[in-house]
C-alpha positions as CSV (number, residue, x, y, z in Angstrom):
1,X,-12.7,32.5,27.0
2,X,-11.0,29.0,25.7
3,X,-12.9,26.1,25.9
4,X,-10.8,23.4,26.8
5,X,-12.9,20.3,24.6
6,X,-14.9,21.0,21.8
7,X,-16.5,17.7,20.9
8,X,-18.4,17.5,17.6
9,X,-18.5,14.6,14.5
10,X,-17.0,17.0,11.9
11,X,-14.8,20.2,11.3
12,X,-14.7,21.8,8.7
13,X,-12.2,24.0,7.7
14,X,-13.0,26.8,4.9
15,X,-10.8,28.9,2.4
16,X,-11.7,32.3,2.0
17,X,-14.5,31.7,-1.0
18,X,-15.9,29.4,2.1
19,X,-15.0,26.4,0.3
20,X,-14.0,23.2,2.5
21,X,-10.6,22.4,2.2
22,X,-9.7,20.4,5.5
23,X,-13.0,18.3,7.1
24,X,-12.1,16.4,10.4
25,X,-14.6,13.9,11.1
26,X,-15.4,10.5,12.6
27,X,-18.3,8.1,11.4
28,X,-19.4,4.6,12.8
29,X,-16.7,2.7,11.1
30,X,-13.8,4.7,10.7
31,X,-12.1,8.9,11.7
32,X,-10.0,10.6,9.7
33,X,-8.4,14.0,8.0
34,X,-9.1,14.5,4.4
35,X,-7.4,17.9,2.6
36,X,-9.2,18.9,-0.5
37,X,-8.7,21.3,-2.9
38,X,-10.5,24.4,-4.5
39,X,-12.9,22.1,-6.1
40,X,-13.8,19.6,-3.5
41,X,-11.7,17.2,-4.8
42,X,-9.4,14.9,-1.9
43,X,-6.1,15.3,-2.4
44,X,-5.2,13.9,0.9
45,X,-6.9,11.3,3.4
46,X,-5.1,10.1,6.7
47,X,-7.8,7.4,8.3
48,X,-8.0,5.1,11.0
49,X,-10.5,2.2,10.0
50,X,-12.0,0.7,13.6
51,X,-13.6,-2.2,11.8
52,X,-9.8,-3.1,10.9
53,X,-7.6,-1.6,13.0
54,X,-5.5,0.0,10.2
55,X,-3.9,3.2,9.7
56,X,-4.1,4.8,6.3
57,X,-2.4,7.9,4.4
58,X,-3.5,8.3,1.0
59,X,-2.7,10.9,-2.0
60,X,-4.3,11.6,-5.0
61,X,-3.8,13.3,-7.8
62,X,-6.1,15.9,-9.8
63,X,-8.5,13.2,-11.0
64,X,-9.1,11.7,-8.1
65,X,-7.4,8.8,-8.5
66,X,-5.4,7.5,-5.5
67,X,-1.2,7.5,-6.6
68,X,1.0,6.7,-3.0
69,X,-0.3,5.0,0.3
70,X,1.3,4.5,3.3
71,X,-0.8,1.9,5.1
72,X,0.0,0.3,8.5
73,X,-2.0,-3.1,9.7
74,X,-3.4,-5.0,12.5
75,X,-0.1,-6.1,13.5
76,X,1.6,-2.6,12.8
77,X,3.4,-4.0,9.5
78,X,4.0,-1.1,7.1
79,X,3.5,-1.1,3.6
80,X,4.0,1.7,0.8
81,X,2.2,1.2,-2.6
82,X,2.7,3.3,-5.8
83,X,-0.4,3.4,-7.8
84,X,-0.8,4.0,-11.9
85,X,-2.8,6.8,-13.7
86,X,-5.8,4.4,-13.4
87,X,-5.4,3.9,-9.7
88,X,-4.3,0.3,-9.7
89,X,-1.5,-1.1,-7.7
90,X,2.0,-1.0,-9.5
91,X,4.6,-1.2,-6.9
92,X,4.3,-2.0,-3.1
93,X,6.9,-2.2,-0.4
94,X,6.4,-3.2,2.9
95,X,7.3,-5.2,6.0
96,X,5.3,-8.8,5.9
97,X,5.4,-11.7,8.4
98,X,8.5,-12.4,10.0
99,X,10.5,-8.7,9.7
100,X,10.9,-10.0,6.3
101,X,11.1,-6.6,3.4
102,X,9.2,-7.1,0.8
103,X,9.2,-5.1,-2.7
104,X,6.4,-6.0,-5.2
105,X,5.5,-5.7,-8.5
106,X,2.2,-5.9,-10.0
107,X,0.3,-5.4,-14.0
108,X,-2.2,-3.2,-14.9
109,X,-4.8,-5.5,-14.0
110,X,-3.5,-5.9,-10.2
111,X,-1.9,-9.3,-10.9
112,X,1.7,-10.4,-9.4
113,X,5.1,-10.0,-12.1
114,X,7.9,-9.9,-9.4
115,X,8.5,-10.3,-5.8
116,X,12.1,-9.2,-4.3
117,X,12.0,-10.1,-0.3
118,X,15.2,-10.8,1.9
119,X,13.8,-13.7,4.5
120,X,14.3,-13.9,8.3
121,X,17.5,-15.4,7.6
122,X,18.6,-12.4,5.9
123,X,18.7,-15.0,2.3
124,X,18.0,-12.5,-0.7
125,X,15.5,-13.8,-3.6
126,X,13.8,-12.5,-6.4
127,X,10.7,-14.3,-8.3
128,X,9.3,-13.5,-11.8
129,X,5.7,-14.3,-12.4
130,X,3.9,-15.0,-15.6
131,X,0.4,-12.8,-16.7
132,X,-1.3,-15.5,-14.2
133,X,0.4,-14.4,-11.3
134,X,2.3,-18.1,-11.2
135,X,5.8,-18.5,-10.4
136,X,7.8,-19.0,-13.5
137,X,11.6,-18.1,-13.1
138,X,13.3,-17.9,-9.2
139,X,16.6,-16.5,-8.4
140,X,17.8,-16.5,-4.5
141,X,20.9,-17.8,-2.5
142,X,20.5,-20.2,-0.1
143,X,22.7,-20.7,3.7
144,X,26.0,-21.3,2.4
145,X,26.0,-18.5,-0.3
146,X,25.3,-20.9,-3.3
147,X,22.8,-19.6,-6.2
148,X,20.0,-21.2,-6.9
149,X,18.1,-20.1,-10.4
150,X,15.3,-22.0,-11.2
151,X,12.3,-22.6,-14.1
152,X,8.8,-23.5,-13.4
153,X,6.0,-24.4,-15.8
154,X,2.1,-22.7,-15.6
155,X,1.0,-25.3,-12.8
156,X,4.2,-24.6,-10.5
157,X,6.2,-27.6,-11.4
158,X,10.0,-27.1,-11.4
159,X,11.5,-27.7,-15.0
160,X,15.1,-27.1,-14.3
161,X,17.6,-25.7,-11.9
């Protein structure tokens, strides 16, 4: 006979040695898939967080340390983000506010270097942060096609155009 709902909090799914490798499972705050390998370890976690309404795939690598993510928001905007050896956010792409694409580059320590976004006008840029995280060098083209590069100092002041 088939039963047509099992209902439970958690599967588990076992190798042969009867080892978890695939636990299904939903908690107060948040349900989701994880794959692990022989040792236990995640490799792989796809999770749906109620408490933010997000939608989250995650990797990781043989440490443990979380490398890709594919995370969608409250609003359904995507976003992609590469991750060092460490963990830490190196690279994200995503869609923000506005449709606009958006293609980001952080340091070790999680601050900003560069942003490359093309706006709801379709008008590429590209801006070049210092160790701060402050605008320092801006390149984009405005309506009419001209280019615009310009130099700010540490407090966001334009120096030249």
């Amino acid at each position: 006979m088939v039963e047509e709902v099992i209902r439970a909090k958690r599967f588990e799914v076992v190798d042969g040695a009867g080892r978890p490798r695939v636990i299904i499972g939903a908690q107060a705050e948040a349900s989701g898939l994880m794959l692990l390998d022989p040792n236990g370890q995640s490799v792989g976690e796809f999770a749906v967080s109620d408490e933010f309404g997000s939608t989250a795939l995650s990797l990781y690598d043989l440490r443990g340390s979380v490398r890709a993510s594919l995370d969608l928001d409250q609003d359904g905007s995507p976003t992609l983000g590469l991750y060092d050896l460490s963990g830490e956010p190196r690279v994200s792409i995503g869609i923000a506010e506005g449709n606009t694409p958006v293609l980001d580059f952080t340091g070790p320590y999680g601050e900003a270097r560069m942003s490359v976004d093309v706006d709801e006008e379709g008008l590429p840029s590209i801006v070049l942060m210092d160790s701060e995280g402050n605008d320092r060098i801006s390149i984009r083209i405005d309506r009419r096609g001209t280019p615009h590069l310009e130099f700010f100092d540490a407090e966001g002041r334009q120096v030249r155009e």
